[in-house]
C-alpha positions as CSV (number, residue, x, y, z in Angstrom):
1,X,0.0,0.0,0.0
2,X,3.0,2.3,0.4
3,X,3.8,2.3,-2.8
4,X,0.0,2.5,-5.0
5,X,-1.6,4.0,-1.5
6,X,-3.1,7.1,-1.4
7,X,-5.7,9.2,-3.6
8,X,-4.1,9.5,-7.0
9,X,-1.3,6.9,-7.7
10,X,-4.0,4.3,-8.8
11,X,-5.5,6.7,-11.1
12,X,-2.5,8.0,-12.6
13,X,-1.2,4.1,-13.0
14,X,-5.1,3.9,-14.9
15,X,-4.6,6.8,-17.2
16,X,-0.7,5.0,-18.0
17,X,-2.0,1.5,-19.1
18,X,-3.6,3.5,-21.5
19,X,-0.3,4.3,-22.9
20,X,2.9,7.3,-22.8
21,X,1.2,10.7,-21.8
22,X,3.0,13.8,-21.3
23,X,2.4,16.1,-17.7
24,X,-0.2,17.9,-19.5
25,X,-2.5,15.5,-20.9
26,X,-2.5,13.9,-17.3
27,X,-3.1,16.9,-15.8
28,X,-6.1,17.8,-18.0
29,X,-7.3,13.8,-17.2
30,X,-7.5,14.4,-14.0
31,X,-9.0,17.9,-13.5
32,X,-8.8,18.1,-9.7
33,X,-5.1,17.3,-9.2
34,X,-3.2,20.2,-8.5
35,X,0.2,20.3,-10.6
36,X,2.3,20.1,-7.3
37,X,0.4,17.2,-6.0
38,X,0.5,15.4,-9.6
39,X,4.7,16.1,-10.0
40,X,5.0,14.9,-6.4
41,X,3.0,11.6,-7.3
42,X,4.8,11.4,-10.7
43,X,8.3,11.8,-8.7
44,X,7.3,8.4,-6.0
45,X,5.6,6.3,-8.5
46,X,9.2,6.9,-10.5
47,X,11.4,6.2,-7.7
48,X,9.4,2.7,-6.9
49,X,10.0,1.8,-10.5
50,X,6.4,2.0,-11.8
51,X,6.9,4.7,-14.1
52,X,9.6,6.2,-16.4
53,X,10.0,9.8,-17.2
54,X,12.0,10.2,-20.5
55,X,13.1,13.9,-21.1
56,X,13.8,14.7,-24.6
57,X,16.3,17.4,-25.5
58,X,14.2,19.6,-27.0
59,X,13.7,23.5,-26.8
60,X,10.7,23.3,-24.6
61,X,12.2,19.8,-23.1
62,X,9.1,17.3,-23.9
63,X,8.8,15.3,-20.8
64,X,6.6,11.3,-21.4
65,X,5.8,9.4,-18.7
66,X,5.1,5.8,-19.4
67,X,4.8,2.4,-17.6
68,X,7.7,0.3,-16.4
69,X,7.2,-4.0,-16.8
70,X,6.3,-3.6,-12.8
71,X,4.0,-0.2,-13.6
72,X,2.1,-2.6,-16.3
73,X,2.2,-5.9,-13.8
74,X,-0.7,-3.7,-12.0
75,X,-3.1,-3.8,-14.9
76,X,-4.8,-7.1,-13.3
77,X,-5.4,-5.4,-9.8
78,X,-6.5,-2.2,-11.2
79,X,-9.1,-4.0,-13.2
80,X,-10.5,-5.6,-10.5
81,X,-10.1,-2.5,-8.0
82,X,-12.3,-1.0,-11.1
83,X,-15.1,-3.7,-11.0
84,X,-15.7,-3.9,-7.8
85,X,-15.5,0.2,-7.6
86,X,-18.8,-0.6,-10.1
87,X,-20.2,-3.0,-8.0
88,X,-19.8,-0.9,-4.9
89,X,-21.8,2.2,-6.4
90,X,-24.8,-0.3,-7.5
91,X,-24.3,-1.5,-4.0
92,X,-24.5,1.8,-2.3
93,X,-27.0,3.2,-4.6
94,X,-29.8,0.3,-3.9
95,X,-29.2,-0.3,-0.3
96,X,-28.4,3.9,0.7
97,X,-25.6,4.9,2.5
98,X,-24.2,2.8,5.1
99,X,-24.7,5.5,7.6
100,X,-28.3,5.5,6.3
101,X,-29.1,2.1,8.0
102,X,-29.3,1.1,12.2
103,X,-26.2,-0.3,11.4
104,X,-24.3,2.2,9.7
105,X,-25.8,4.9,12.4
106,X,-24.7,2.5,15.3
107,X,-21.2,2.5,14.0
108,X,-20.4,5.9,13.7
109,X,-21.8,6.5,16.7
110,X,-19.7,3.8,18.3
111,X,-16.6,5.1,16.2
């Protein structure tokens, strides 16, 4: 989890298996990423091997970020983490919220 944890690394990886983008086609992917918090997920997923940044010496340097053989490994556990993501919205949708339910209310209070 240290490594794909957190809000955006998954969905980064997701927009990747798609094929090489370029910072600004990420960036416009994912609307609600801010450009700091999108280079400072870019940077970690790089230095745990799932990505690679080639820089090409050009005048504006053209910067692709692509999938490494360990980035593409992922593409069977982001599938599933994407049907059941599905299933869980169906889920949520005909039963309510959990905190709609005894349950659910019991538990938060409890929490």
């Amino acid at each position: 989890m240290e490594v794909i944890g957190g809000k955006w690394k998954m969905a980064i990886l997701n927009h990747l298996l798609g094929g090489t983008l370029r910072f600004g086609e990420l960036s416009r992917a994912m609307p609600t990423i801010t450009p700091r918090m999108l280079t400072r997920q870019l940077r970690e997923l790089e230095a745990d091997g799932l990505l690679l940044r080639t820089i090409y010496p050009e005048v504006p340097p053209r910067v692709e970020y692509s999938l490494t053989e360990a980035g593409a490994s992922l593409r069977p556990l982001a599938t599933q983490l994407e049907e059941w993501g599905h299933w869980y919205r169906r889920h949520i949708t005909e039963q309510g919220s959990p905190q709609d339910t005894p349950e659910g209310a019991a538990a938060s209070v409890d929490a």
